[in-house]
C-alpha positions in Angstrom: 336.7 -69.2 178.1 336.1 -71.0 181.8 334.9 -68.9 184.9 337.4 -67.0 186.7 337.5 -67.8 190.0 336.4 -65.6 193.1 336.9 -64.5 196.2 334.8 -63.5 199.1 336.1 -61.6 201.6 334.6 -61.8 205.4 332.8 -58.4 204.9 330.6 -60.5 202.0 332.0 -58.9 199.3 333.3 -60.9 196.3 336.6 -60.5 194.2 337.6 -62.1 190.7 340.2 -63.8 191.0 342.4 -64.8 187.7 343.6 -68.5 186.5 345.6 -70.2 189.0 345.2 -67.0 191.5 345.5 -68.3 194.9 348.9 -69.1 195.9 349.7 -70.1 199.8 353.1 -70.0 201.0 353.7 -70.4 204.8 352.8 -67.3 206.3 351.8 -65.6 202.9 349.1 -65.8 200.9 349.0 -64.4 197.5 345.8 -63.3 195.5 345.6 -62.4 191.2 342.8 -60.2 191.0 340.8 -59.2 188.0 341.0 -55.5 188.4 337.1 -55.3 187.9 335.4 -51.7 189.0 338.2 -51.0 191.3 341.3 -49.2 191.1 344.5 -50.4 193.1 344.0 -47.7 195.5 340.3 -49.0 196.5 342.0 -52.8 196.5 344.4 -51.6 198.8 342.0 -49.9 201.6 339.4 -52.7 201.2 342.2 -55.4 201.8 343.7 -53.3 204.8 341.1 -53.8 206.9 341.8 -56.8 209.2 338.0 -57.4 209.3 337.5 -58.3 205.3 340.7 -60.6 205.6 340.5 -61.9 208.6 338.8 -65.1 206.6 339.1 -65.3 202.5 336.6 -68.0 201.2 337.3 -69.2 197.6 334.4 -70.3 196.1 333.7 -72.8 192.9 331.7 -72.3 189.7 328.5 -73.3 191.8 328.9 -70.7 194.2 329.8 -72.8 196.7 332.9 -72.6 199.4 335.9 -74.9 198.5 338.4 -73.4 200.5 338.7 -70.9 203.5 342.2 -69.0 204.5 342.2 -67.6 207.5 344.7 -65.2 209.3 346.0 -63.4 206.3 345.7 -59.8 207.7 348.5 -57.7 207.0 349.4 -56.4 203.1 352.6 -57.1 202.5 352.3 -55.5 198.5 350.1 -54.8 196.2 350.1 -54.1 192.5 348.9 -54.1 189.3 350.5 -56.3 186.2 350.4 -55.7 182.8 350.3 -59.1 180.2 349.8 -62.0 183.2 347.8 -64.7 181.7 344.2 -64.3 183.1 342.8 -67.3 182.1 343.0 -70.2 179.5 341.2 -70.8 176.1 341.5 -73.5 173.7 342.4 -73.6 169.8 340.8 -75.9 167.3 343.2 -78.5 168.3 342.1 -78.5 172.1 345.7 -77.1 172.6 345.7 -74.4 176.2 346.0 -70.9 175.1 346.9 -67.8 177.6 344.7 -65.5 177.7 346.5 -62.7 178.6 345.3 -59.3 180.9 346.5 -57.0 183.6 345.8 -58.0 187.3 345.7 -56.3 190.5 348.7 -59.0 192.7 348.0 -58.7 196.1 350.5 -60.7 199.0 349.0 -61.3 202.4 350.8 -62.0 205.0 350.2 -63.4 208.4 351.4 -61.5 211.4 353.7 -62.9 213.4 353.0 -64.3 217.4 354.3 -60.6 219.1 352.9 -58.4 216.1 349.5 -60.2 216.8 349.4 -59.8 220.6 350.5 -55.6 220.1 347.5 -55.4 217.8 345.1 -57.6 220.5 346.5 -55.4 223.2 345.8 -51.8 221.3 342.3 -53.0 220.8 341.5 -53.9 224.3 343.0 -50.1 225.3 341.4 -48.7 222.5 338.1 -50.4 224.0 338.8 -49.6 227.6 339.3 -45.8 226.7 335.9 -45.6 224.7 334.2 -47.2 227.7 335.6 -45.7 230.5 335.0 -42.4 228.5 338.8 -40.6 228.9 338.6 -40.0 225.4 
């Protein structure tokens, strides 16, 4: 069986990621996680947060960053599917063979130009408040 791919997330922490689990379509970007130690309610708060997604590195067998996805911020769904082929073995003939699993399917989804700029502008008011102290 090869190495499953993985993930990490801007926060440093690292995510499985299933065969062929990356997919980037325009503004989305769609992840197959191996479900791992979390459940899909600790997926979902983790991959909320702006800060962990605000830069996705997918990284090689050698540990190394091949890839970096930037932007993805907001969750459009997640959940978790039984029987999707995780990975790939081989039979004696050298034939591909599904391994199959459930995974935790994540889409990510750019926000648009305007939902960008609201969220830019609440944090600047959100940071005025603390520091002028009217909280």
């Amino acid at each position: 069986m090869s190495d499953m791919g993985k993930i990490r997330l801007n926060n440093g922490q690292e995510l499985g990621i299933i065969a062929d689990g990356i997919q980037v379509s325009g503004d989305s970007l769609t992840l197959g996680l191996v479900p791992g130690d979390k459940n899909i309610m600790e997926y979902e708060i983790l991959l909320s947060d702006m800060v962990n997604t605000g830069k996705i590195q997918v990284i090689d067998d050698n540990n190394e960053v091949f890839r970096i996805h930037s932007g993805f911020t907001k969750i459009r769904r997640i959940e978790k599917q039984m029987e999707i082929t995780m990975d790939h073995t081989q039979d004696k003939e050298g034939n591909a063979v599904p391994v199959k699993g459930s995974a935790i399917i994540v889409e990510l989804q750019r926000p648009d130009e305007t939902e960008a700029r609201i969220t830019a502008l609440e944090e600047t008011v959100d940071t005025l408040v603390l520091e002028l102290g009217l909280v």
